[in-house]
N, CA, C and O atoms as CSV, one atom per row, in Angstrom:
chain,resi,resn,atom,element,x,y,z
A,1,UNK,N,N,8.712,-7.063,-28.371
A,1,UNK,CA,C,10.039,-7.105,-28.948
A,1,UNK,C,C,10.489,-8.549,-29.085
A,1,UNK,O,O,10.138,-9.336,-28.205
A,2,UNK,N,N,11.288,-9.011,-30.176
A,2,UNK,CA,C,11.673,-10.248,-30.659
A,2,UNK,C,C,13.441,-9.968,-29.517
A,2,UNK,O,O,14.147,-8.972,-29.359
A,3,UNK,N,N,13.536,-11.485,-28.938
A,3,UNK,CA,C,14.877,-11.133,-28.217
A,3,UNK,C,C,15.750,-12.264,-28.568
A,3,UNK,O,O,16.977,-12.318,-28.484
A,4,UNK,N,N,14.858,-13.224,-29.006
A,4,UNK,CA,C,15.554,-14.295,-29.166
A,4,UNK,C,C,16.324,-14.498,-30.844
A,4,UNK,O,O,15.939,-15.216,-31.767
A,5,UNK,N,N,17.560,-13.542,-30.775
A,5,UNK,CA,C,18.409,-12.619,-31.755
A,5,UNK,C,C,18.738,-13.977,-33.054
A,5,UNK,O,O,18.667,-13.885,-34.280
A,6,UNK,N,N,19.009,-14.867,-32.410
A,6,UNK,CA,C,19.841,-15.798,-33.564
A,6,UNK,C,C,18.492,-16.878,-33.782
A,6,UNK,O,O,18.524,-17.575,-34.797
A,7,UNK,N,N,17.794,-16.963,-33.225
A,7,UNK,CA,C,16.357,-17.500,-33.743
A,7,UNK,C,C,16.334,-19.240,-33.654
A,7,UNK,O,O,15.835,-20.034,-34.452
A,8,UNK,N,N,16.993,-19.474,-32.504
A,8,UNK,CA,C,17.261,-20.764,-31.715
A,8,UNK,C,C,15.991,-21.430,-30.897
A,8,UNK,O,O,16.120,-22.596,-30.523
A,9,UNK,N,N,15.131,-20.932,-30.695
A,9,UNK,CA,C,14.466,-20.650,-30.022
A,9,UNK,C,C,14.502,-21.563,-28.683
A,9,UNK,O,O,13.849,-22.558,-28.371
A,10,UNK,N,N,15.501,-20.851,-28.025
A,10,UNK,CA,C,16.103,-20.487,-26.689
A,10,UNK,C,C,16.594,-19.228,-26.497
A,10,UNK,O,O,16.981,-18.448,-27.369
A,11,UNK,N,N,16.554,-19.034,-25.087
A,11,UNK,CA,C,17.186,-17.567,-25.098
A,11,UNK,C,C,18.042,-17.776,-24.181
A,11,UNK,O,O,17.642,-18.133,-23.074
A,12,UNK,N,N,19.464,-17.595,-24.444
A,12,UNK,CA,C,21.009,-17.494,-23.908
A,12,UNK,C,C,20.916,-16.292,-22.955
A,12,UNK,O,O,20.173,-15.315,-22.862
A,13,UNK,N,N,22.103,-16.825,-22.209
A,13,UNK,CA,C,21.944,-15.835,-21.140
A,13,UNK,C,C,22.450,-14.141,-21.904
A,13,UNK,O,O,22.049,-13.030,-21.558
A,14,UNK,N,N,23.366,-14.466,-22.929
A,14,UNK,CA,C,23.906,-12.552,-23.371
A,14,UNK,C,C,22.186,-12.497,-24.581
A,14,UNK,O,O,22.819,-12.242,-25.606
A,15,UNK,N,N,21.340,-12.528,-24.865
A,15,UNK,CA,C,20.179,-12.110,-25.566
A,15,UNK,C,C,19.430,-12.043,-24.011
A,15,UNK,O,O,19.191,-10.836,-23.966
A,16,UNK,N,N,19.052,-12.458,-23.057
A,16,UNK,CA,C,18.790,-11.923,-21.644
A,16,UNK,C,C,19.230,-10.844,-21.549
A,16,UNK,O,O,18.528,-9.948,-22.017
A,17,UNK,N,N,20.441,-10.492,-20.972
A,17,UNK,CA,C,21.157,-9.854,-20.713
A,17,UNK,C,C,20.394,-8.511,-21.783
A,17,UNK,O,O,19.571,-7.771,-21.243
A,18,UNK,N,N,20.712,-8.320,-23.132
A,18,UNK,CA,C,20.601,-7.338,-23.904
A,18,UNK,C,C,18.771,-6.754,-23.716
A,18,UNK,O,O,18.320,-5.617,-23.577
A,19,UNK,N,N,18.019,-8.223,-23.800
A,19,UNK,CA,C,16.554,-7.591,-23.046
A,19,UNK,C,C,16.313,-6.832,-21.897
A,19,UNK,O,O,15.409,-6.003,-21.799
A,20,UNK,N,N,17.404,-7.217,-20.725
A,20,UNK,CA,C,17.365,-6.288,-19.488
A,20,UNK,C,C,17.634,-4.628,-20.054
A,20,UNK,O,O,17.004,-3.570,-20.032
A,21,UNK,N,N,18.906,-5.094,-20.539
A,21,UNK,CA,C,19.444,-3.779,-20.862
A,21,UNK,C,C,18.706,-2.773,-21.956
A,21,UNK,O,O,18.882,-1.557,-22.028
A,22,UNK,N,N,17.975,-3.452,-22.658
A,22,UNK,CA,C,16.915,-2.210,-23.489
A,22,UNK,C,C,15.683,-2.044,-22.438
A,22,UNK,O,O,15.105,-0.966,-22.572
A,23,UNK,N,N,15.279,-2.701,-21.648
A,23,UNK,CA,C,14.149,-1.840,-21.023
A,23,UNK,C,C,15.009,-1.048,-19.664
A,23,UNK,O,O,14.443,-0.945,-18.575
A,24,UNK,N,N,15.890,-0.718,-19.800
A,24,UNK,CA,C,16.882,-0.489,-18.855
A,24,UNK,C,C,17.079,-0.947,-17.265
A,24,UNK,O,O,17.323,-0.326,-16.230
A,25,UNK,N,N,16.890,-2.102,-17.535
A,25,UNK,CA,C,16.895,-2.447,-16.037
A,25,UNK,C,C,18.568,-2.958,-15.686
A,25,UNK,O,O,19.265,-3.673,-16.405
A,26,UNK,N,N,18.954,-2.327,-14.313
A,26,UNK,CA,C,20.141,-2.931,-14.021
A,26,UNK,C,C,20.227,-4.243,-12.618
A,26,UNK,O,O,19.446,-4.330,-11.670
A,27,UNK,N,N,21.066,-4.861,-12.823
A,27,UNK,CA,C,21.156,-5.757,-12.220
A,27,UNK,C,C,22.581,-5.930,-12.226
A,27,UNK,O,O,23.343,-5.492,-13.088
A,28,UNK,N,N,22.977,-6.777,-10.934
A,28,UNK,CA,C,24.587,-7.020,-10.692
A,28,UNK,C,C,24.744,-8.299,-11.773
A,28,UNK,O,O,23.809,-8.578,-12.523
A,29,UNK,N,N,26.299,-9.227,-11.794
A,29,UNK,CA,C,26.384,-9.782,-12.434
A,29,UNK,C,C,25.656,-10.993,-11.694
A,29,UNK,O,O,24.870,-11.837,-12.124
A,30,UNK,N,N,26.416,-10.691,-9.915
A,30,UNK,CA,C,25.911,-11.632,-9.055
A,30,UNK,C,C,24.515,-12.402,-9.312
A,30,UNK,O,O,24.443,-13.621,-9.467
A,31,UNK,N,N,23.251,-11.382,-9.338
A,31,UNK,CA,C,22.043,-11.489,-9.306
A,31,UNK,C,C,21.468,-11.622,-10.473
A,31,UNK,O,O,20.258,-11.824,-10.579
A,32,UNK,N,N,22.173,-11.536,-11.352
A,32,UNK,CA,C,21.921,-11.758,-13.186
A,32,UNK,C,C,22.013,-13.239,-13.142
A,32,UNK,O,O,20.997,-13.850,-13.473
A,33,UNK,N,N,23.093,-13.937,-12.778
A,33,UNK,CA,C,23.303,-15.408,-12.898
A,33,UNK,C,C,22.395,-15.976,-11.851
A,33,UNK,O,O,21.901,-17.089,-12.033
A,34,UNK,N,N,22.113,-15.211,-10.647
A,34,UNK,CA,C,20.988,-16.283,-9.617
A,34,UNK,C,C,19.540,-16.301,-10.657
A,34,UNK,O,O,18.719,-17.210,-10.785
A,35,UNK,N,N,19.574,-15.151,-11.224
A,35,UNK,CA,C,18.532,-14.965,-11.840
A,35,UNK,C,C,18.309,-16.249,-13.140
A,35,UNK,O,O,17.451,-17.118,-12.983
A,36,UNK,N,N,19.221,-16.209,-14.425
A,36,UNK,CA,C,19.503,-17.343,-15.184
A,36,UNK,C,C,19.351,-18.539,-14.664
A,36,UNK,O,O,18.817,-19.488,-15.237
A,37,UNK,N,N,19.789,-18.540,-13.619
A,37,UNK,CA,C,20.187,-20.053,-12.673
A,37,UNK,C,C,18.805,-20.799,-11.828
A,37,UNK,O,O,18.684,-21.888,-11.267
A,38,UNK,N,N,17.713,-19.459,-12.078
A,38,UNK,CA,C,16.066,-20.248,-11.226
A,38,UNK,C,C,15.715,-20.369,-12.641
A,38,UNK,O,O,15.441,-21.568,-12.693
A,39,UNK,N,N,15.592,-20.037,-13.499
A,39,UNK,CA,C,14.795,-20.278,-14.659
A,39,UNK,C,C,15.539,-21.413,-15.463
A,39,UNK,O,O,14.856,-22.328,-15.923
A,40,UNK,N,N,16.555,-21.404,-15.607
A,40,UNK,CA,C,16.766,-22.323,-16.550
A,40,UNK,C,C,17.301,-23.774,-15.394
A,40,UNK,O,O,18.280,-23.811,-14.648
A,41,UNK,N,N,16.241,-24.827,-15.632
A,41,UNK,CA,C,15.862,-25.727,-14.369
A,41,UNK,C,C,16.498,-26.547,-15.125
A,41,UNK,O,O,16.996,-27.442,-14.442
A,42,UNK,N,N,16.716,-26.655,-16.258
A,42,UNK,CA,C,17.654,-28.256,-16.591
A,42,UNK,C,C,19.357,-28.020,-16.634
A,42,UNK,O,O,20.256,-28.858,-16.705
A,43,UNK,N,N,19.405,-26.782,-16.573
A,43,UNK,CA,C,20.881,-26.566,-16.389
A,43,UNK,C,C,21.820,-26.593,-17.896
A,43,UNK,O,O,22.947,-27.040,-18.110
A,44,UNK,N,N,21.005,-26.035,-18.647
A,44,UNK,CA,C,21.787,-26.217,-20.189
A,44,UNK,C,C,22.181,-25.129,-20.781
A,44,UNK,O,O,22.267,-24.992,-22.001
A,45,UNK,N,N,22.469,-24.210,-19.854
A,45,UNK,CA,C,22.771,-22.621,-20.338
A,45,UNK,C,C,21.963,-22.068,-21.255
A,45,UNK,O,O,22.464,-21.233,-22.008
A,46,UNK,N,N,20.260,-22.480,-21.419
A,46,UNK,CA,C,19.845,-21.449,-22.154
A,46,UNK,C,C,18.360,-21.835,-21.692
A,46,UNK,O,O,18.160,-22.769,-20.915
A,47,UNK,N,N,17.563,-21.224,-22.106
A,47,UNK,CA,C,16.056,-20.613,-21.523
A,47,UNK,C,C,15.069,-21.406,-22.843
A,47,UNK,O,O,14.896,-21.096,-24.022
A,48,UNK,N,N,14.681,-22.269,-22.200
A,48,UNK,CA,C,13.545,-22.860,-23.513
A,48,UNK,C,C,12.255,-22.414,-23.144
A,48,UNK,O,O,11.962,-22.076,-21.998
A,49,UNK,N,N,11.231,-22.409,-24.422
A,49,UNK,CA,C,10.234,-21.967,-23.713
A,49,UNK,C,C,9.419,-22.248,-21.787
A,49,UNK,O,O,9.345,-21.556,-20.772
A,50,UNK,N,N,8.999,-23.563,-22.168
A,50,UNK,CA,C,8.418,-23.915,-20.869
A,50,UNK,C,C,8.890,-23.228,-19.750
A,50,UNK,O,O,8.232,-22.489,-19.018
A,51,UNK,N,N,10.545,-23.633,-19.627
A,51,UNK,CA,C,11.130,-22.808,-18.574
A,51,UNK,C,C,11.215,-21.523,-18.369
A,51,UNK,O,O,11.532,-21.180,-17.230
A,52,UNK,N,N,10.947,-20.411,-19.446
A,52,UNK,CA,C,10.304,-19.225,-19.393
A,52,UNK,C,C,8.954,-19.145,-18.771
A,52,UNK,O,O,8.682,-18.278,-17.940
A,53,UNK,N,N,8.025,-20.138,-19.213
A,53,UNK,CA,C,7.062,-19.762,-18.638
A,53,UNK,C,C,6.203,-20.372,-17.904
A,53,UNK,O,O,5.000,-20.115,-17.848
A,54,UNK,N,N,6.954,-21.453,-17.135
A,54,UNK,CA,C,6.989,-21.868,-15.853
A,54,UNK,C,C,7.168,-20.943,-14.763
A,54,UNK,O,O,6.395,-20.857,-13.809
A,55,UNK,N,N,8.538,-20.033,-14.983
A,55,UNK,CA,C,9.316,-19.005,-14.589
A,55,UNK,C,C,8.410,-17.981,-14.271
A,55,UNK,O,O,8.306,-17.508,-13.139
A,56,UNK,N,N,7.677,-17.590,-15.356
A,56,UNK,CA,C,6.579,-16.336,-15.341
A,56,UNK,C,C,5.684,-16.514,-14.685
A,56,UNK,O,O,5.080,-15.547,-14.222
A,57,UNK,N,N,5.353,-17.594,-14.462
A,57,UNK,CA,C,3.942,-17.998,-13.570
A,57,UNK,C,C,4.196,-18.179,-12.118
A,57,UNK,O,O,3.318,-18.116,-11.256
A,58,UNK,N,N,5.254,-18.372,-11.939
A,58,UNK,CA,C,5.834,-18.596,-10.447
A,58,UNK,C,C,5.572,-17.213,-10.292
A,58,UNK,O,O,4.586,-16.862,-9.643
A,59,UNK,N,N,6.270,-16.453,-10.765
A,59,UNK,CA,C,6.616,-15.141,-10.628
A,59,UNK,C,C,5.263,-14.293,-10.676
A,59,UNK,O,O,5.466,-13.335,-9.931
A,60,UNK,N,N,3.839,-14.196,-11.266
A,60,UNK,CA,C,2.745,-14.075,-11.209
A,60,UNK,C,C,1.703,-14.558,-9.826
A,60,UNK,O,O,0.852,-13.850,-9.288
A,61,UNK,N,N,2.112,-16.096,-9.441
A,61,UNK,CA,C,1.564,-16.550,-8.422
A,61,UNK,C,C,2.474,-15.890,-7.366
A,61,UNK,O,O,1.730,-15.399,-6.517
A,62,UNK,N,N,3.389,-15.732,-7.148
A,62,UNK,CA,C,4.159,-15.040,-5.813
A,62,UNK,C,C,3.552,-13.594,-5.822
A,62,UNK,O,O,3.309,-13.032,-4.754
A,63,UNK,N,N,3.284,-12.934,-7.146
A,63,UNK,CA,C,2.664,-11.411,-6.831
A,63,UNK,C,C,1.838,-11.132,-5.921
A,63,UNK,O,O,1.688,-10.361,-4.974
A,64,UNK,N,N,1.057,-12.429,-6.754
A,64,UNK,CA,C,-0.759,-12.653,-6.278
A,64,UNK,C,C,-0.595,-13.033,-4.526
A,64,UNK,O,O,-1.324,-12.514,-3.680
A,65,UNK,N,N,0.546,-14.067,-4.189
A,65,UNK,CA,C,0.232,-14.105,-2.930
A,65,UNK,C,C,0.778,-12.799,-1.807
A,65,UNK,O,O,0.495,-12.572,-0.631
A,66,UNK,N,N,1.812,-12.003,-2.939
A,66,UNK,CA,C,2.381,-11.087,-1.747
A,66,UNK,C,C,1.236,-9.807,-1.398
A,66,UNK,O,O,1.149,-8.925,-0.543
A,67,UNK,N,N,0.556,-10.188,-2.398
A,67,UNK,CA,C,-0.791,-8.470,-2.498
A,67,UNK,C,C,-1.720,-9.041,-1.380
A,67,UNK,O,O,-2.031,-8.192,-0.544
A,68,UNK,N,N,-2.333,-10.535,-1.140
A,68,UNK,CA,C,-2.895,-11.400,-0.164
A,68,UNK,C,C,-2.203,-10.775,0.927
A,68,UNK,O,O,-3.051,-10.063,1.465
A,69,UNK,N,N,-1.186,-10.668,1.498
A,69,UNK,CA,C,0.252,-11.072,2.175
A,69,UNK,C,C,-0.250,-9.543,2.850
A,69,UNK,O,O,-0.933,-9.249,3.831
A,70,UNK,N,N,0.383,-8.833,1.909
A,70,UNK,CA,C,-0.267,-7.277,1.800
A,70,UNK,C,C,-1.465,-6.675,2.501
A,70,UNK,O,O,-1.428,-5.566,3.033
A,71,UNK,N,N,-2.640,-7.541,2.473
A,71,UNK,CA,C,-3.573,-7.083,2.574
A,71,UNK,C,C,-4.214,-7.628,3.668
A,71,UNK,O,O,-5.306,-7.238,4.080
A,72,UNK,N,N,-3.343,-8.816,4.306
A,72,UNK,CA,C,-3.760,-9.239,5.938
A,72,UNK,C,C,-3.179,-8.176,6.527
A,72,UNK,O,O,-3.698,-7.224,7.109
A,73,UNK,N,N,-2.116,-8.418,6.331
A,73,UNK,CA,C,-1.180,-7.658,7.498
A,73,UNK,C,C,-1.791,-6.600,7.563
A,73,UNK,O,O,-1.955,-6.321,8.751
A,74,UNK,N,N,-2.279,-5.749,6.811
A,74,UNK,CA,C,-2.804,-4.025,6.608
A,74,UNK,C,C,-3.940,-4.497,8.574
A,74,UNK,O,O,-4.013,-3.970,9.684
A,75,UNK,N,N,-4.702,-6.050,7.706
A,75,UNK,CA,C,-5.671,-6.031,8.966
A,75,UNK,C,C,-5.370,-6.605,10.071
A,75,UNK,O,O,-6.408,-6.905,10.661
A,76,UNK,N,N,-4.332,-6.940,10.709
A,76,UNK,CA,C,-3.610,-7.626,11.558
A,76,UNK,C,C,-2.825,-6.537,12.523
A,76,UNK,O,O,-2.421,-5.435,12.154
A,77,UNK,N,N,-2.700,-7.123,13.887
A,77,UNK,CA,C,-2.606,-6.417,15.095
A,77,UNK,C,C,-0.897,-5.261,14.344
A,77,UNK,O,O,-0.234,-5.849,13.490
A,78,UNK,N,N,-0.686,-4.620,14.523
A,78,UNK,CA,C,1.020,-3.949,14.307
A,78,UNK,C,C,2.273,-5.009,14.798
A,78,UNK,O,O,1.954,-5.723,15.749
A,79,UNK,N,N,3.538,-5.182,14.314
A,79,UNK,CA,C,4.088,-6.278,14.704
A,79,UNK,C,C,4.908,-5.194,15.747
A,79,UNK,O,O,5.042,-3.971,15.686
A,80,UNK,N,N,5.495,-6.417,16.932
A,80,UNK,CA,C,5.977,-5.906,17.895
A,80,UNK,C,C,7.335,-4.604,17.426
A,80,UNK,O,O,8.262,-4.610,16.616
A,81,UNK,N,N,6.768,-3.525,18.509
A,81,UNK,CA,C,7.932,-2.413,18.388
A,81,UNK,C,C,8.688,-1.889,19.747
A,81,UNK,O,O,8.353,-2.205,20.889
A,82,UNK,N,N,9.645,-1.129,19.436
A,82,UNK,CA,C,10.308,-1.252,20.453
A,82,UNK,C,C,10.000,0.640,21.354
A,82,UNK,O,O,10.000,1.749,20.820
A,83,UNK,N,N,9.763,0.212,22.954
A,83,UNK,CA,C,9.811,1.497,23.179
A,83,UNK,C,C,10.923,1.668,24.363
A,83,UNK,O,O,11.645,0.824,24.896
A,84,UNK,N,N,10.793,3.049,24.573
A,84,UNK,CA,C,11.787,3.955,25.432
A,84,UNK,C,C,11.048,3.867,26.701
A,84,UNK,O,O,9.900,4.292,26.831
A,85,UNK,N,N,11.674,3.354,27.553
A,85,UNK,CA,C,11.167,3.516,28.828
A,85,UNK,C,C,11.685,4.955,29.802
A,85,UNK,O,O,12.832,5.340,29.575
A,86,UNK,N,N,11.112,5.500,30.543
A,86,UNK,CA,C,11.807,6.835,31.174
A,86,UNK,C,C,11.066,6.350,32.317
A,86,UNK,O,O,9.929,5.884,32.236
A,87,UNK,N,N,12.039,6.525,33.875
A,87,UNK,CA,C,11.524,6.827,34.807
A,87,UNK,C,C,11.906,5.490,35.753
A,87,UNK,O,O,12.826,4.684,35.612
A,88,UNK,N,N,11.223,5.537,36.410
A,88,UNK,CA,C,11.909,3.449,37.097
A,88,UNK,C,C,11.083,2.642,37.079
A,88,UNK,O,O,9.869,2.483,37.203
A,89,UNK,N,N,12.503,1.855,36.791
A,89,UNK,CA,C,11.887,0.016,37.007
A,89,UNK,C,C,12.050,-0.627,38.177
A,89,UNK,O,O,12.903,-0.342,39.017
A,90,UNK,N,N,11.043,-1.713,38.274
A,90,UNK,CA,C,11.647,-2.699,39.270
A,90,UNK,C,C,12.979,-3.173,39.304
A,90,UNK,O,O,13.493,-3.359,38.201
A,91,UNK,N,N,13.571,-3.380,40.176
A,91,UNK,CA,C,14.588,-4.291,40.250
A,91,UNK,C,C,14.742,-5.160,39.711
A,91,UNK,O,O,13.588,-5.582,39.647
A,92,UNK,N,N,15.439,-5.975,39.117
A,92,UNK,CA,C,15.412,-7.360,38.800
A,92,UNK,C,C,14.926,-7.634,37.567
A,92,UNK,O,O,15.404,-8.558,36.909
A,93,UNK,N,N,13.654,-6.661,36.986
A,93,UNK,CA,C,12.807,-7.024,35.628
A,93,UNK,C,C,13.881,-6.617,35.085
A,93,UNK,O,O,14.604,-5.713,35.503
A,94,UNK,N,N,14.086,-7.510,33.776
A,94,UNK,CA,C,14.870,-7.213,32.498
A,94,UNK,C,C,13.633,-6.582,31.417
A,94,UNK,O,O,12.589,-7.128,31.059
A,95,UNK,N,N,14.007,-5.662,31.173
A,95,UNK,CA,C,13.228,-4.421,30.531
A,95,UNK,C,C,13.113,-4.791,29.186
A,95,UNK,O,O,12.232,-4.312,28.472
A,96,UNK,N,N,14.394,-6.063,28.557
A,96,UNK,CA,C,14.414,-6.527,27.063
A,96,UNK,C,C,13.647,-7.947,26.826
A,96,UNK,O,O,13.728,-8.752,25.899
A,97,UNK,N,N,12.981,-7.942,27.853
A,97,UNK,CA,C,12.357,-9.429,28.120
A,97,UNK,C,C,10.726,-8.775,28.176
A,97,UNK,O,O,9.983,-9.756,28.232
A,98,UNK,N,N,10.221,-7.996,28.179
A,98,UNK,CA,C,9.438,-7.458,28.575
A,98,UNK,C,C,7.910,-7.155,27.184
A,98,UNK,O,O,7.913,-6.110,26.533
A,99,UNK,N,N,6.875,-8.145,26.990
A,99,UNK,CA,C,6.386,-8.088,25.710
A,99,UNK,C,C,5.351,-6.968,26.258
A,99,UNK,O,O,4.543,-7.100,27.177
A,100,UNK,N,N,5.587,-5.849,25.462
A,100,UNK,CA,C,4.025,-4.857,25.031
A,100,UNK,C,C,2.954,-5.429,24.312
A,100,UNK,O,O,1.820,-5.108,24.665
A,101,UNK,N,N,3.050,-5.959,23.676
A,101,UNK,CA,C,2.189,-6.175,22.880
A,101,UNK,C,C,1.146,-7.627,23.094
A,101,UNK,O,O,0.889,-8.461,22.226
A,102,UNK,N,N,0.648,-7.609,24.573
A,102,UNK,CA,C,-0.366,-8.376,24.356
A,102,UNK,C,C,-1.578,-7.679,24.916
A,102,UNK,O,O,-2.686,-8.208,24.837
């Protein structure tokens, strides 16, 4: 799909905006402007190429490292959890100080 409506070739934040909104994605206004506000790095209210796809590649390399990310942890010990103790303790031990997991 062509988005860049008035053929500037930049894309303003309301031709953004209207691309979200035809593949129907919603977003707050809040997170619409943080969003505008990482991509467009020179601060000129509109989206030139590079900075699109600078943008995209960040956004490609973060995938790539979260599936990495993903796929230790799967092999990595469980991260610490919390259990129910029943029955007695020592005196004195603080029970929230207390690591299971070595």
């Amino acid at each position: 799909a062509f988005y860049d409506t008035d053929r500037s070739g930049y894309l303003e934040k309301e031709e953004i905006r209207q691309a979200l909104q035809s593949a129907a994605f919603v977003i707050t206004e809040e997170n619409f402007d943080s969003l505008i506000a990482s991509i467009d790095t020179d601060g000129d209210g509109k989206i030139a190429f590079e900075e699109f796809v600078n943008f995209y590649t960040d956004m490609e390399e973060r995938k790539k490292w979260d599936s990495i990310r993903a796929e230790m942890e799967g092999k990595l010990p469980g991260t610490p959890s919390t259990m129910t103790i029943i029955g007695r303790v020592k005196a004195g031990v603080n029970v929230r100080n207390v690591n299971l997991n070595r």
